[in-house]
Structures are given as C-alpha cells and as structure tokens.
C-alpha positions as CSV (number, residue, x, y, z in Angstrom):
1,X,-145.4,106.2,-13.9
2,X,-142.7,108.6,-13.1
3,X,-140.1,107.8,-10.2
4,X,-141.2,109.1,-7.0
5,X,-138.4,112.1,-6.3
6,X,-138.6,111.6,-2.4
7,X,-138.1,107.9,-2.8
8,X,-136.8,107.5,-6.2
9,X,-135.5,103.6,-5.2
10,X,-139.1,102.7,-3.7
11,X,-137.3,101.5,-0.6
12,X,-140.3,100.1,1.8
13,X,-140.7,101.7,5.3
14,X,-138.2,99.4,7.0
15,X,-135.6,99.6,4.4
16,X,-135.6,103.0,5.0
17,X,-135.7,102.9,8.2
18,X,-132.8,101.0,8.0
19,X,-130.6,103.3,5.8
20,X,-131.6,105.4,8.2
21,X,-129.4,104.0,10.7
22,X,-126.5,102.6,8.6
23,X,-126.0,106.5,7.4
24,X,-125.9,107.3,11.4
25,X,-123.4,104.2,12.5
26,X,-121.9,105.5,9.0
27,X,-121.0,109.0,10.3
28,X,-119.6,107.5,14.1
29,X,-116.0,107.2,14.3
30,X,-116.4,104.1,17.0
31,X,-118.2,102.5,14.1
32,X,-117.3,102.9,11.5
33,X,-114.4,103.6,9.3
34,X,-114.1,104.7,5.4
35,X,-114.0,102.6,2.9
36,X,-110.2,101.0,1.2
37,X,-111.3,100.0,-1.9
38,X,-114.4,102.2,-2.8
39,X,-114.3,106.1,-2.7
40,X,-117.3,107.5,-0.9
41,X,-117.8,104.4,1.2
42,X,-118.1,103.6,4.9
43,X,-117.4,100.6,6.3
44,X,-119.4,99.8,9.6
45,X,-117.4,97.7,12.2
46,X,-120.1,97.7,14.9
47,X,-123.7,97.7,15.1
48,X,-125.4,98.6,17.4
49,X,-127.1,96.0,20.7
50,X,-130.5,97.1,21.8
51,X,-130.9,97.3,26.1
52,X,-134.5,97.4,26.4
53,X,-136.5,99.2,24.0
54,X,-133.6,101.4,22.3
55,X,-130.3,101.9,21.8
56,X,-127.6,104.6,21.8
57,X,-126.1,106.0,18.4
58,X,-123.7,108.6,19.3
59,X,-125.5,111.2,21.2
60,X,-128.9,110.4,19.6
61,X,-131.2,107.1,21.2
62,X,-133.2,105.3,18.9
63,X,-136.4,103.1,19.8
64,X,-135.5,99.1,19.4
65,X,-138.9,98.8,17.5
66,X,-137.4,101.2,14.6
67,X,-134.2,99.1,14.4
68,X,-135.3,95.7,12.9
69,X,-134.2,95.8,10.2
70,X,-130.6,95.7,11.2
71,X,-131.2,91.9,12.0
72,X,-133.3,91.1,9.4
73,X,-131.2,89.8,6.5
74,X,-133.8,90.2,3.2
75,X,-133.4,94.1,4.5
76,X,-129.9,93.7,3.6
77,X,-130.4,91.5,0.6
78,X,-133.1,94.5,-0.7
79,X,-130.8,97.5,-0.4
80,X,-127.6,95.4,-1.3
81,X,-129.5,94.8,-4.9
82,X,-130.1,98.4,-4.8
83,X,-126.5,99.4,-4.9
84,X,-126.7,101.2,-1.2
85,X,-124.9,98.5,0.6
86,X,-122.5,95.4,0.2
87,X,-122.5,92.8,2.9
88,X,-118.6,91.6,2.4
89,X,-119.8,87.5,3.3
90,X,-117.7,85.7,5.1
91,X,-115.8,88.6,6.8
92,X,-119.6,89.9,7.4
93,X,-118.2,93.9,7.0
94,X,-121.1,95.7,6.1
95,X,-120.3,99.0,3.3
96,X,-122.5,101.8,3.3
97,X,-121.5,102.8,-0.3
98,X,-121.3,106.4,-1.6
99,X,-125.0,106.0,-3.2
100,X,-126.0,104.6,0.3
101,X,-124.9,107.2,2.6
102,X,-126.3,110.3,-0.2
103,X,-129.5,108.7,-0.3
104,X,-132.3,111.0,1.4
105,X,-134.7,108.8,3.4
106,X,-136.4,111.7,4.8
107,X,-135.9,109.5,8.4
108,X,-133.8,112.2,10.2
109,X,-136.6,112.3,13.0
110,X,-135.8,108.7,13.6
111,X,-132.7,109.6,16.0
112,X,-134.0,111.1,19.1
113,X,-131.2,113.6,20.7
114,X,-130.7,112.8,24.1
115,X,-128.6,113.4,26.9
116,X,-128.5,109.9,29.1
C-alpha cells in the first residue's frame, strides 16, 4: 500500500494533534528558542498550563480537550521514534526537530484566533 501523502508518517489523531502544537509553542519567542546543536531545530522551554477548558498560544486559544497529548508521554515516545521530536531526559528540553516542525498535520484549524 502506498504511503498516504497527507499523512505520510501515519501519525494517529492525537499525535497530530500534538505536532500541532509543538510547531505553534515552536514558532513563540516566549517559548521557545532554536536549536544549539541541530540546524532546523526548536527547542521548547515552556509549555503551555491549561485554565479551564483551553489555553493561550500566542494570540491563538486552543481548547484543553485538543491538548492531551502534551501530558501524555507514549505521544512523545511515538513521534520521538518518528524522528519529529527528542525529549532531552533528565534536563526534560523537548526539540521540535527540522522534520518535526516541516511536517504538515493539516491541524491549522486547531488554533482558534482570538482576542482575550
């Protein structure tokens, strides 16, 4: 069976939900920062804490429900083996790597501009 183009890594719904928004805390200054030791890469220093039933990336508000996977560790395991992250154990630095951030989930919709 041929790869599928839109999804050519067969990430599942919540691991790309979760790319999603490791490409978004990738592309905040206040979050992130690039990458020493591998061109391409972002490191993220911060991630995000839910209030309620979202939180705020930048300008955009996402819903908490979308977000799980940023807690969930076999998320991170999955796209780690993948090559579109490293999880830098024990400092616990989390790299978006070049791969990671050009991957198209096809999530855009899943940051909701907003102005509050």
């Amino acid at each position: 069976m041929p790869p599928n183009k839109k999804n050519p890594l067969g990430l599942n719904a919540l691991q790309l939900k979760t790319l999603t928004l490791f490409q978004a805390l990738a592309a905040l200054e206040n979050h992130a920062t690039p990458a020493t030791d591998e061109p391409g890469a972002v490191v993220i220093d911060d991630l995000p804490h839910p209030h309620g039933d979202h939180f705020h990336l930048g300008d955009a508000v996402v819903a908490s429900r979308n977000a799980t996977g940023l807690a969930n560790p076999a998320v991170w395991t999955a796209l780690a083996r993948k090559d579109l992250i490293r999880n830098n154990h024990p400092s616990g630095q989390l790299v978006v790597t070049a791969a990671g951030l050009a991957y198209e989930t096809g999530l855009g919709d899943l940051l909701h501009r907003a102005d509050h």
